[in-house]
N, CA, C and O atoms as a GROMACS GRO file, in nm:
protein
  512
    1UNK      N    1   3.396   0.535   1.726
    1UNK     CA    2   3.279   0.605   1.776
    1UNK      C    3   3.217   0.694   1.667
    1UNK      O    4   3.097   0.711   1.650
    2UNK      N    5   3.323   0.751   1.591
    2UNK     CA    6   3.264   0.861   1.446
    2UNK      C    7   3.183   0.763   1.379
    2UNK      O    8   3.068   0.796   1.351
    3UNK      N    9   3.228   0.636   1.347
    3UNK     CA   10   3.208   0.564   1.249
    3UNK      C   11   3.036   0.513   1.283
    3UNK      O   12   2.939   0.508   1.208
    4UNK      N   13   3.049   0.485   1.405
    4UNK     CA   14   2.913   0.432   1.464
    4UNK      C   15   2.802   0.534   1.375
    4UNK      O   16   2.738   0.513   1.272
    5UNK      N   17   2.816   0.669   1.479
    5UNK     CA   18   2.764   0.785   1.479
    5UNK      C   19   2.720   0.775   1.347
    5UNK      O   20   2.601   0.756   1.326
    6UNK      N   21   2.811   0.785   1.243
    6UNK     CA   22   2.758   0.787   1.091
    6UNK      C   23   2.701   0.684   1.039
    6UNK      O   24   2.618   0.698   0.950
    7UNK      N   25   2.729   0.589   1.075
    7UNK     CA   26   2.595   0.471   1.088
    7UNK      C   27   2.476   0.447   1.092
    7UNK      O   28   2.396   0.398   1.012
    8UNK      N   29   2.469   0.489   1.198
    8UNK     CA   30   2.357   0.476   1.271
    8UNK      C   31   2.242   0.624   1.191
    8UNK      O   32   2.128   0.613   1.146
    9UNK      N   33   2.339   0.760   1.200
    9UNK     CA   34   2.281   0.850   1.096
    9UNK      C   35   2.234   0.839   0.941
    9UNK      O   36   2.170   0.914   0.867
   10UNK      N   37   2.284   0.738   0.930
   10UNK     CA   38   2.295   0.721   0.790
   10UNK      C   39   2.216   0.615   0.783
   10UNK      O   40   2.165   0.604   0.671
   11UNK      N   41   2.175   0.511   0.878
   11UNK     CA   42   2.066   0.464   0.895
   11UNK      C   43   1.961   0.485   0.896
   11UNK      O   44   1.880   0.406   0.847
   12UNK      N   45   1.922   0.615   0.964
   12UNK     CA   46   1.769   0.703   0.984
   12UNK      C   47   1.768   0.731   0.880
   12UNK      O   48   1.669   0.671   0.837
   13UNK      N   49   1.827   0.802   0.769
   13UNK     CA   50   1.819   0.905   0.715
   13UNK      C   51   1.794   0.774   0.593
   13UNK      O   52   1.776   0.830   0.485
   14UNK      N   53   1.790   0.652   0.578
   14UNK     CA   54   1.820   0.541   0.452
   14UNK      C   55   1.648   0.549   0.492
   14UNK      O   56   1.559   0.582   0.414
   15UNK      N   57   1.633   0.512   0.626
   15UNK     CA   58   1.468   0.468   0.642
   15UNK      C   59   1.390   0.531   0.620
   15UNK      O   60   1.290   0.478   0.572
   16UNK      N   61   1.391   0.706   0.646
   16UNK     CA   62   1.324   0.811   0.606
   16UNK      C   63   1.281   0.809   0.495
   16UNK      O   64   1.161   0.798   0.473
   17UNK      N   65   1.392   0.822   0.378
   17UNK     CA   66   1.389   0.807   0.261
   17UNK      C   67   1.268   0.699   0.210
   17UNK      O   68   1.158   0.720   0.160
   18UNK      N   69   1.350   0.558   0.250
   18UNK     CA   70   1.261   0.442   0.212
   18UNK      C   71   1.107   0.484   0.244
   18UNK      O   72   1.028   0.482   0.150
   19UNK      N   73   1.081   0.505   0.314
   19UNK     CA   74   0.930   0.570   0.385
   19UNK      C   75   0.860   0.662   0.257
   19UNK      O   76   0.741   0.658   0.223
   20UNK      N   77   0.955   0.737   0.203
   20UNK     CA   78   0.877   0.817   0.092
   20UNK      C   79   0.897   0.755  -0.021
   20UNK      O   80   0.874   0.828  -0.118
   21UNK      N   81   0.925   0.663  -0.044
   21UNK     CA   82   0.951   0.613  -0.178
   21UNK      C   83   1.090   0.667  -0.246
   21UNK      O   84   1.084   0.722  -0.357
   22UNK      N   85   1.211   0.651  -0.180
   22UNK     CA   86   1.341   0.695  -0.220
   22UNK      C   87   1.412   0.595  -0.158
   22UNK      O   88   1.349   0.532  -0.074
   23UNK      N   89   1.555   0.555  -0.182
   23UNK     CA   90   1.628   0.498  -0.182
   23UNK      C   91   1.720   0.522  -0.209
   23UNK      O   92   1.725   0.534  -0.332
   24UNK      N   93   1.876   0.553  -0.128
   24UNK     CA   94   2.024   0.583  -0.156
   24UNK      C   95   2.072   0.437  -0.201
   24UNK      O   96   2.071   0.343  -0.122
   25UNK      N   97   2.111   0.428  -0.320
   25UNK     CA   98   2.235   0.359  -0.393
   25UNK      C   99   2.401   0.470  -0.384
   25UNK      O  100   2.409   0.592  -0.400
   26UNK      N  101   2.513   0.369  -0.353
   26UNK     CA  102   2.676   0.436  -0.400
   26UNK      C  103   2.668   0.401  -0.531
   26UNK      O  104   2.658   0.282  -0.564
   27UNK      N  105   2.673   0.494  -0.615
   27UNK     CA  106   2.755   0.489  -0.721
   27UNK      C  107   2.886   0.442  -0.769
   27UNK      O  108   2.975   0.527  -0.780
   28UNK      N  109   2.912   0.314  -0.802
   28UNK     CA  110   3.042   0.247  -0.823
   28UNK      C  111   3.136   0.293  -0.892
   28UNK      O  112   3.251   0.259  -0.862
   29UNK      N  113   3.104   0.413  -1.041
   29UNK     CA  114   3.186   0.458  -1.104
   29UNK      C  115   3.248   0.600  -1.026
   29UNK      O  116   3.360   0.645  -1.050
   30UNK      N  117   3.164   0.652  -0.942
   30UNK     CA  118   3.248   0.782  -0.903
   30UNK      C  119   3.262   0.792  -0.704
   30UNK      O  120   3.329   0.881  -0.652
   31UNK      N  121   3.190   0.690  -0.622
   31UNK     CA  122   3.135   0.645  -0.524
   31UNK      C  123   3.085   0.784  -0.472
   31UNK      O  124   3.153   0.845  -0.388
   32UNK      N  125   2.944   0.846  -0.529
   32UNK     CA  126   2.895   0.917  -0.446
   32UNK      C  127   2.766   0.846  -0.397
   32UNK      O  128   2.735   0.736  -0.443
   33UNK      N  129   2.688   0.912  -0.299
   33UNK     CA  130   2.548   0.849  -0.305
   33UNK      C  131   2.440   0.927  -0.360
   33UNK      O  132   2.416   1.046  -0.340
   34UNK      N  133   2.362   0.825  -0.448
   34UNK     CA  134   2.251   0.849  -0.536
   34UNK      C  135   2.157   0.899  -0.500
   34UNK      O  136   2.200   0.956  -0.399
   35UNK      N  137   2.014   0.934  -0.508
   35UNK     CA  138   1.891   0.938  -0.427
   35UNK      C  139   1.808   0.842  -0.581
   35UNK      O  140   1.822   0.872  -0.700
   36UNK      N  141   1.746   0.754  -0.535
   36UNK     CA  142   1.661   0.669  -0.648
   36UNK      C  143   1.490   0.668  -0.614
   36UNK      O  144   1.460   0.622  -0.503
   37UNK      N  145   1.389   0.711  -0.692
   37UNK     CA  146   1.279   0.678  -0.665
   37UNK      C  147   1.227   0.512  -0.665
   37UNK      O  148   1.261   0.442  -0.761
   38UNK      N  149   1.180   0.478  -0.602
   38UNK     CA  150   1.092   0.370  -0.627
   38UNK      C  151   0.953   0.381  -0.594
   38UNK      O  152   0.909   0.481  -0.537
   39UNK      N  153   0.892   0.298  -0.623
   39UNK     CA  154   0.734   0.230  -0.626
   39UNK      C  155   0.725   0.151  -0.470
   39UNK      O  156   0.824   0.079  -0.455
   40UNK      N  157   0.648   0.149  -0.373
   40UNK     CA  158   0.638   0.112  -0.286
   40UNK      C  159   0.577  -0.014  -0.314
   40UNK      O  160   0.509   0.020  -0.411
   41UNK      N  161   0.548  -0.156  -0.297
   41UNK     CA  162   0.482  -0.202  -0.280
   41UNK      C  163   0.358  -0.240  -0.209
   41UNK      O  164   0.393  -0.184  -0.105
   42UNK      N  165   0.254  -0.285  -0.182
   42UNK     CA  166   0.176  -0.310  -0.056
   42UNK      C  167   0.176  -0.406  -0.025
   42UNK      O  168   0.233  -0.497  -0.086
   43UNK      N  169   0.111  -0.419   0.083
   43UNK     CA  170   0.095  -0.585   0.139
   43UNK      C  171  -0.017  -0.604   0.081
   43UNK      O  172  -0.110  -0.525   0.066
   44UNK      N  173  -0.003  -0.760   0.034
   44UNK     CA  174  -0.194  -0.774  -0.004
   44UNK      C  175  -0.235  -0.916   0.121
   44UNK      O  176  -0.203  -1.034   0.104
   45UNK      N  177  -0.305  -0.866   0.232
   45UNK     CA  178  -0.334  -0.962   0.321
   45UNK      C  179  -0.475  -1.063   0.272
   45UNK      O  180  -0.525  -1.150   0.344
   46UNK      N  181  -0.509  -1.036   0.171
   46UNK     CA  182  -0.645  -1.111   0.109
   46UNK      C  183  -0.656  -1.094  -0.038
   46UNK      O  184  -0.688  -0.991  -0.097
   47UNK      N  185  -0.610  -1.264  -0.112
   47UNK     CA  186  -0.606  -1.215  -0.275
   47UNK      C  187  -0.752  -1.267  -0.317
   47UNK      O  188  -0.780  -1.380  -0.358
   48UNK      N  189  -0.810  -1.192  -0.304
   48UNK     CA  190  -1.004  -1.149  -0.358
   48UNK      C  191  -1.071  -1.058  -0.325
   48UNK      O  192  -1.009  -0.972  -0.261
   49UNK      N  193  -1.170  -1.040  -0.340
   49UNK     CA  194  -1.237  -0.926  -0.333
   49UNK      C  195  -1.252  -0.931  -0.153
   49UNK      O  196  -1.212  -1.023  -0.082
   50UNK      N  197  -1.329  -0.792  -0.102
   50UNK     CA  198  -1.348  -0.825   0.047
   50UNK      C  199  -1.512  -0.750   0.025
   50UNK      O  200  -1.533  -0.652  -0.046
   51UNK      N  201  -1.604  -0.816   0.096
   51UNK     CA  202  -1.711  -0.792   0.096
   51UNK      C  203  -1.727  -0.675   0.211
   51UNK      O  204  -1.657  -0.666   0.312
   52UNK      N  205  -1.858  -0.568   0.166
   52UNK     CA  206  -1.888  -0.479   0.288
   52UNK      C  207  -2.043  -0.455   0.237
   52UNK      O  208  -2.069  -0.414   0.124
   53UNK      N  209  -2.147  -0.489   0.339
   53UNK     CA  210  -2.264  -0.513   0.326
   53UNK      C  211  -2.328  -0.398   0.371
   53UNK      O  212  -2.288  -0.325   0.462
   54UNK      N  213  -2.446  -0.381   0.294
   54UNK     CA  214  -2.505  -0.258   0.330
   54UNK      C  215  -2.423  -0.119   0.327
   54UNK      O  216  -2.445  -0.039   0.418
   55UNK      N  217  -2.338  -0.089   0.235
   55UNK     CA  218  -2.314   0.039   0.271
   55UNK      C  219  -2.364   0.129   0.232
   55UNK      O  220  -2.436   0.129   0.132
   56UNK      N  221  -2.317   0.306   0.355
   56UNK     CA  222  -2.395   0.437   0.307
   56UNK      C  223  -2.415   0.479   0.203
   56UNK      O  224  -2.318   0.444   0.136
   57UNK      N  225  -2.496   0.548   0.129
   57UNK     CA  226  -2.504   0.598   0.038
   57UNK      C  227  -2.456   0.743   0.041
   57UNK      O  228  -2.500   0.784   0.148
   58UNK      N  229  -2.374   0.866  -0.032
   58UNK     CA  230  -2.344   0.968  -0.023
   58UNK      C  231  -2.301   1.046   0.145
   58UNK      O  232  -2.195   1.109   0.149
   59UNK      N  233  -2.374   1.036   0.255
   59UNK     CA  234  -2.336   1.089   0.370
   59UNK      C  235  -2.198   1.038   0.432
   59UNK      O  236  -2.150   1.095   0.529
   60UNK      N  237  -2.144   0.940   0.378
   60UNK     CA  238  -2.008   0.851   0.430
   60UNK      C  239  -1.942   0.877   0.333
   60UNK      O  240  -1.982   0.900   0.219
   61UNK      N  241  -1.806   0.873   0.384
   61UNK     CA  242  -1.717   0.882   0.310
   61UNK      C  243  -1.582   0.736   0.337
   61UNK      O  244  -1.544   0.720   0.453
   62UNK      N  245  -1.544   0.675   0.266
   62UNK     CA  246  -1.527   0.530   0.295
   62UNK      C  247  -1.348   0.598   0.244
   62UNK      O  248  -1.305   0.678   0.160
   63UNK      N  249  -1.286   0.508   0.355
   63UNK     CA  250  -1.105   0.540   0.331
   63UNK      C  251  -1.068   0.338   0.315
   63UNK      O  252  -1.071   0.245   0.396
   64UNK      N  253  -1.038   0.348   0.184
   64UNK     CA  254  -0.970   0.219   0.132
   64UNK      C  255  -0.861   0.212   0.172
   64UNK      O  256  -0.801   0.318   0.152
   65UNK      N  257  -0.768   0.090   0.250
   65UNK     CA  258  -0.624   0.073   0.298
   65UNK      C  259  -0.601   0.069   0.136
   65UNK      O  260  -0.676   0.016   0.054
   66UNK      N  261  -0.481   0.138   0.113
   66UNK     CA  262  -0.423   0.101   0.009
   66UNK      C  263  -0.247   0.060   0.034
   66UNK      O  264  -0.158   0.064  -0.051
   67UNK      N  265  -0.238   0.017   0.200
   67UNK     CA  266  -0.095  -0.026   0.158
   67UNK      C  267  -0.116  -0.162   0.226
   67UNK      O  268  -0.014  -0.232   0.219
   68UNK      N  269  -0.221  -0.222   0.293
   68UNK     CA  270  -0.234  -0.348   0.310
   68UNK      C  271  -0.222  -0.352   0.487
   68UNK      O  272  -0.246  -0.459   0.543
   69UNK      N  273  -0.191  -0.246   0.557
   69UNK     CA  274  -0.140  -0.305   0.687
   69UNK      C  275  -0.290  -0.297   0.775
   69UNK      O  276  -0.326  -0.377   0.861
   70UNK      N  277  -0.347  -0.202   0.737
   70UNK     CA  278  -0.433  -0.210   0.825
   70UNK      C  279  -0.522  -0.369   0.868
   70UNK      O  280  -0.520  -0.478   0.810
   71UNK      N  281  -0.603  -0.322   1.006
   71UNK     CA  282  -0.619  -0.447   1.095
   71UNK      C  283  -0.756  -0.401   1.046
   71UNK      O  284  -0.825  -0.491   1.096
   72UNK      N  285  -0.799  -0.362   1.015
   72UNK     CA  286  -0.953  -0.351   0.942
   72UNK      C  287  -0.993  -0.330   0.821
   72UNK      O  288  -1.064  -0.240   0.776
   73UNK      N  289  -0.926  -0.447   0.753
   73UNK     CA  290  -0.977  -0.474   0.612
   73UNK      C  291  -1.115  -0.466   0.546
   73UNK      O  292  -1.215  -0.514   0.597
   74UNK      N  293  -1.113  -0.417   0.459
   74UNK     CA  294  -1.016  -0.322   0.393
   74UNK      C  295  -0.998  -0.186   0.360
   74UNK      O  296  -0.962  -0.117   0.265
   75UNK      N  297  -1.052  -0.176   0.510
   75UNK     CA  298  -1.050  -0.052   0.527
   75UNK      C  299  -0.964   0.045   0.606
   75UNK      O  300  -0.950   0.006   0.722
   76UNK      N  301  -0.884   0.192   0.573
   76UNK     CA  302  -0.798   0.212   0.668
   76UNK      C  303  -0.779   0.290   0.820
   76UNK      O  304  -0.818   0.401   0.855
   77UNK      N  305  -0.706   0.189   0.892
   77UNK     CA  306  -0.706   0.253   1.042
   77UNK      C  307  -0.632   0.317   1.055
   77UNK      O  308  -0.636   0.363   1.169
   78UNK      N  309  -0.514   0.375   0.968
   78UNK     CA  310  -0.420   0.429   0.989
   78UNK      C  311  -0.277   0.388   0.985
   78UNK      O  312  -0.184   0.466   1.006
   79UNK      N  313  -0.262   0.260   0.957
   79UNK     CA  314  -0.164   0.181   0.995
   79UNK      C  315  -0.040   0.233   0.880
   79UNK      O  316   0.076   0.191   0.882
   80UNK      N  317  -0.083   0.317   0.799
   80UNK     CA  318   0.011   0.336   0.698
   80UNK      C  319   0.134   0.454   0.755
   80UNK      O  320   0.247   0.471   0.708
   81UNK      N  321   0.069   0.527   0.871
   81UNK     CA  322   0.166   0.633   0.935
   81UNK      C  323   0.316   0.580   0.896
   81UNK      O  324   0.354   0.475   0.947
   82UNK      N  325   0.371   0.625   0.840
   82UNK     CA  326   0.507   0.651   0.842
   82UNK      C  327   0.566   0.566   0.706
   82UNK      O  328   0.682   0.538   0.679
   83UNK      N  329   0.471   0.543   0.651
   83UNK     CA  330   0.502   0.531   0.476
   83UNK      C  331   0.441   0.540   0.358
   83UNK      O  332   0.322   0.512   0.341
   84UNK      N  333   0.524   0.580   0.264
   84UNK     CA  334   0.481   0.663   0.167
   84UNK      C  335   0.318   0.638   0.129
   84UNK      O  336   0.260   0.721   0.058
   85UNK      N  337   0.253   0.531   0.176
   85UNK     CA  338   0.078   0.514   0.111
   85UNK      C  339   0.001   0.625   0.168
   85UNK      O  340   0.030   0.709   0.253
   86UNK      N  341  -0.124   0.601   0.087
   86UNK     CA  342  -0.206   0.701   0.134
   86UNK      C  343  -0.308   0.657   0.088
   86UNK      O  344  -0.312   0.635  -0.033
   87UNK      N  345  -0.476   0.620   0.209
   87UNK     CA  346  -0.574   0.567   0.183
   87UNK      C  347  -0.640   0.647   0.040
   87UNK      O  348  -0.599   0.754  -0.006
   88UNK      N  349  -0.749   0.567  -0.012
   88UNK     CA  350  -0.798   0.615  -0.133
   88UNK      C  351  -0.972   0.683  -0.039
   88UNK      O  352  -1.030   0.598   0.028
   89UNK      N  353  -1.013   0.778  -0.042
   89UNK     CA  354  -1.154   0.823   0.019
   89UNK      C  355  -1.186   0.823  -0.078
   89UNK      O  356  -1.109   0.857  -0.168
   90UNK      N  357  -1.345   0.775  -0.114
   90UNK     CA  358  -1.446   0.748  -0.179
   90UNK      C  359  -1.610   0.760  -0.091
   90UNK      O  360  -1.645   0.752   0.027
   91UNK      N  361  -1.676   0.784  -0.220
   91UNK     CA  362  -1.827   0.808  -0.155
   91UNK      C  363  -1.910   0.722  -0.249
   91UNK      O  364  -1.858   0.705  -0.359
   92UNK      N  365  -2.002   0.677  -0.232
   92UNK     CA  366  -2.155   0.588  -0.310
   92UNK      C  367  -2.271   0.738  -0.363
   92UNK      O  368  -2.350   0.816  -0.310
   93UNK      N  369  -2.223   0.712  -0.479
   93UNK     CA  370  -2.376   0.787  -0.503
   93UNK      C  371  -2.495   0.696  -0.535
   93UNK      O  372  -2.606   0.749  -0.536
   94UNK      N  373  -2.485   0.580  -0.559
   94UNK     CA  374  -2.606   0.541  -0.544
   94UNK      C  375  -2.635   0.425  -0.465
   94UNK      O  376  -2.546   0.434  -0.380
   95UNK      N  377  -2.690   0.338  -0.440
   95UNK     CA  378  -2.744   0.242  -0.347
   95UNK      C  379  -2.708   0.104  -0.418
   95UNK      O  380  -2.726   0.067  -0.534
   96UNK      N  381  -2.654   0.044  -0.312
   96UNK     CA  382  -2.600  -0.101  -0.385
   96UNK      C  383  -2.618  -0.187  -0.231
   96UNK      O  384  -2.596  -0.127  -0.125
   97UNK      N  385  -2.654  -0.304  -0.232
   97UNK     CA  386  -2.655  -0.436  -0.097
   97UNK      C  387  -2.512  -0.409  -0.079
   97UNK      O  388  -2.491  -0.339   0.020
   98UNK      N  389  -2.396  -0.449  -0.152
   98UNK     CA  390  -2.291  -0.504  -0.099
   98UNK      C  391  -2.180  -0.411  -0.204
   98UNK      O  392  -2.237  -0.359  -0.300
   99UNK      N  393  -2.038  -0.387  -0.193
   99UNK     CA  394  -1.891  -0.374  -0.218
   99UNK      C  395  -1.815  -0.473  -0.204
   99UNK      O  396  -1.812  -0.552  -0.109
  100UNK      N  397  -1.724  -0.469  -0.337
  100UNK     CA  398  -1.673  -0.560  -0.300
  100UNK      C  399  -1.509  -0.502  -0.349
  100UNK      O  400  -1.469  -0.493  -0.465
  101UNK      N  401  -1.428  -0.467  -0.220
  101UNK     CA  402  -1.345  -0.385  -0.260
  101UNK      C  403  -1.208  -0.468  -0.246
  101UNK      O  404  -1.198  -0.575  -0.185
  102UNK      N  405  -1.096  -0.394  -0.318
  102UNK     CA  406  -0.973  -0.540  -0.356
  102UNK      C  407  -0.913  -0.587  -0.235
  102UNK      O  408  -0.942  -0.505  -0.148
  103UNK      N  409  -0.849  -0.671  -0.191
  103UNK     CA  410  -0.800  -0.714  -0.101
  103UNK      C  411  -0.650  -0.756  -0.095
  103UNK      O  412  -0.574  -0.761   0.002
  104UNK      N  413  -0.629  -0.788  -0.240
  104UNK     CA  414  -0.453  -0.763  -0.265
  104UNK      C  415  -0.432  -0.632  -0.289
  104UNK      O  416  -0.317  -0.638  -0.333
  105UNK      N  417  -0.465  -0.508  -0.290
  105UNK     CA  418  -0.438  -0.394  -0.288
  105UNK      C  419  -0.367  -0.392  -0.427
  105UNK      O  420  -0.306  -0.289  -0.455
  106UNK      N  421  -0.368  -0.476  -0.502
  106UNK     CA  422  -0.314  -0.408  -0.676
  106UNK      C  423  -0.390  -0.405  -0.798
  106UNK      O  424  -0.360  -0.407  -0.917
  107UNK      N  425  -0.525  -0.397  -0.716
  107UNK     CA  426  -0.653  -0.399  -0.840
  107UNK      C  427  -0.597  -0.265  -0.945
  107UNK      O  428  -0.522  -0.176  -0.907
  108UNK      N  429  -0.654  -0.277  -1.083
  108UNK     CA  430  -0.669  -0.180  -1.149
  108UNK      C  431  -0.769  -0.094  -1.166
  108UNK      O  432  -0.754  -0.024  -1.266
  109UNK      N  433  -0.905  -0.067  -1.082
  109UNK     CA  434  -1.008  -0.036  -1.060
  109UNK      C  435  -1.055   0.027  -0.934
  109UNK      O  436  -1.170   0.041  -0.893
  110UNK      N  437  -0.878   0.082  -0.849
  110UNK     CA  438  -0.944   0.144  -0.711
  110UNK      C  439  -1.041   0.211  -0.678
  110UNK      O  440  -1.077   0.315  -0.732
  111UNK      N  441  -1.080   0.167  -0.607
  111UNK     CA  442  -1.089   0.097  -0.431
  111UNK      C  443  -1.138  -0.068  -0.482
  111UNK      O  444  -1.083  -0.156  -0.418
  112UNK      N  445  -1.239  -0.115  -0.596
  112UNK     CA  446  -1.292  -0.246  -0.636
  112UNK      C  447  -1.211  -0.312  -0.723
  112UNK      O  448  -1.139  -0.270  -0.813
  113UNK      N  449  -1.236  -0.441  -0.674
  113UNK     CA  450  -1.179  -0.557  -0.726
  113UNK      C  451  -1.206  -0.615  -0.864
  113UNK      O  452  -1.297  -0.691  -0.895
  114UNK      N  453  -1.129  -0.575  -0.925
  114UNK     CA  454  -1.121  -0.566  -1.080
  114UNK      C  455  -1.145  -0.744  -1.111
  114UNK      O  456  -1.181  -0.768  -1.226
  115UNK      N  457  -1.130  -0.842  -1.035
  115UNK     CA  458  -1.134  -1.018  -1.042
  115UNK      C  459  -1.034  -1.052  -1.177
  115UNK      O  460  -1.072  -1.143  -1.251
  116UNK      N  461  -0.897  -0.974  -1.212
  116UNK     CA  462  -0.825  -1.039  -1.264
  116UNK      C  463  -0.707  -1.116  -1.161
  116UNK      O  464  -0.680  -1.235  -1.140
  117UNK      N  465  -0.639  -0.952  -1.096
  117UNK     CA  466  -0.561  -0.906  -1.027
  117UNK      C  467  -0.548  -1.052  -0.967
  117UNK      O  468  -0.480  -1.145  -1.011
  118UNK      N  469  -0.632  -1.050  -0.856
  118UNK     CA  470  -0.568  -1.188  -0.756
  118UNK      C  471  -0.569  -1.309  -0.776
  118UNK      O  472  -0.534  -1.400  -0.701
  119UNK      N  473  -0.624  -1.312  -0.912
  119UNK     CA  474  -0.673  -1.464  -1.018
  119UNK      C  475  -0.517  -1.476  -1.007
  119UNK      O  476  -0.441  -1.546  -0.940
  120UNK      N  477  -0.502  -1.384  -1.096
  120UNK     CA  478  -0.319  -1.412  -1.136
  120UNK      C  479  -0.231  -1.449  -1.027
  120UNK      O  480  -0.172  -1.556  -1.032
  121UNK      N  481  -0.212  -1.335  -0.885
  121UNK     CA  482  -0.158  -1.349  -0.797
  121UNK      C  483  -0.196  -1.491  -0.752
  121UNK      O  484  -0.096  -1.561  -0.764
  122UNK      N  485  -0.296  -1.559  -0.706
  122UNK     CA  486  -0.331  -1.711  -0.680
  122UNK      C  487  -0.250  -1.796  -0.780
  122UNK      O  488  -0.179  -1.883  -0.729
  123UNK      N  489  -0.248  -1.784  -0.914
  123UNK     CA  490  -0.187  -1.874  -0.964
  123UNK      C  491  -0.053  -1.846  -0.984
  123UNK      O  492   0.001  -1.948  -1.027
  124UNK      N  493   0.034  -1.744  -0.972
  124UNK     CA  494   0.138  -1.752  -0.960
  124UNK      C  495   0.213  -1.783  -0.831
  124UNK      O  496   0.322  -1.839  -0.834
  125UNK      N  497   0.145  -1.741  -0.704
  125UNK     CA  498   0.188  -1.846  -0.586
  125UNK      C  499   0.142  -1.980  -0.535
  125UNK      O  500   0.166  -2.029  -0.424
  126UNK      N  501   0.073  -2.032  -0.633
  126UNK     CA  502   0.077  -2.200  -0.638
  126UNK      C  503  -0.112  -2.226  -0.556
  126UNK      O  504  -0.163  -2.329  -0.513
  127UNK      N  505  -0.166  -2.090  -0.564
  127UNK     CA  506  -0.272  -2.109  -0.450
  127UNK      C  507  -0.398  -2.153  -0.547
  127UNK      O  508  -0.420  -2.102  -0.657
  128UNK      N  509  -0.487  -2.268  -0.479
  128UNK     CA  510  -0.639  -2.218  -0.583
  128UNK      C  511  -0.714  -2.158  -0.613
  128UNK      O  512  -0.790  -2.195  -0.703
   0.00000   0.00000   0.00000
């Protein structure tokens, strides 16, 4: 029953972590446990740009998903609650028809689609 208990505690407390970008490793040479940073990844639900037509100029303020979950690409609904991402807010100062903002979420040019990024990602998962 102890054993559960610490389990199961030691479970929350692994996911918490994971959530902020941390991670417990045991240490094999002395067996304590570690705390390790990592890099979160995102989901990228679309490898190209995502089009948004007509947008505001200066009075809007536009929140980019930057971890991929959101259901309104690519823009965020919130869906990131409870891990480490955090949308990118941006504004237009000047007047443009269309955006075209990343959709694999690993552009080098946030919130826009830099058109290397998902070139690569396409050809390294076999896609055209």
């Amino acid at each position: 029953m102890i054993r559960m208990l610490m389990k199961r505690c030691f479970t929350v407390q692994q996911k918490n972590l994971e959530q902020t970008g941390k991670v417990i490793h045991l240490n094999k040479q002395n067996n304590k446990p570690e705390v390790e940073q990592f890099t979160p990844i995102p989901t990228s639900p679309v490898l190209g740009p995502i089009k948004i037509e007509d947008p505001k100029v200066s009075n809007k303020t536009y929140r980019w998903c930057s971890c991929g979950l959101s259901q309104k690409q690519p823009l965020c609904d919130g869906s990131h609650q409870g891990t480490s991402f955090k949308p990118y807010r941006f504004t237009l100062e000047q007047e443009t028809d269309s955006l075209e903002l990343c959709g694999c979420k690993l552009t080098k040019s946030v919130p826009f689609c830099d058109g290397q990024t998902c070139v690569n990602l396409r050809k390294q998962s076999g896609q055209p």
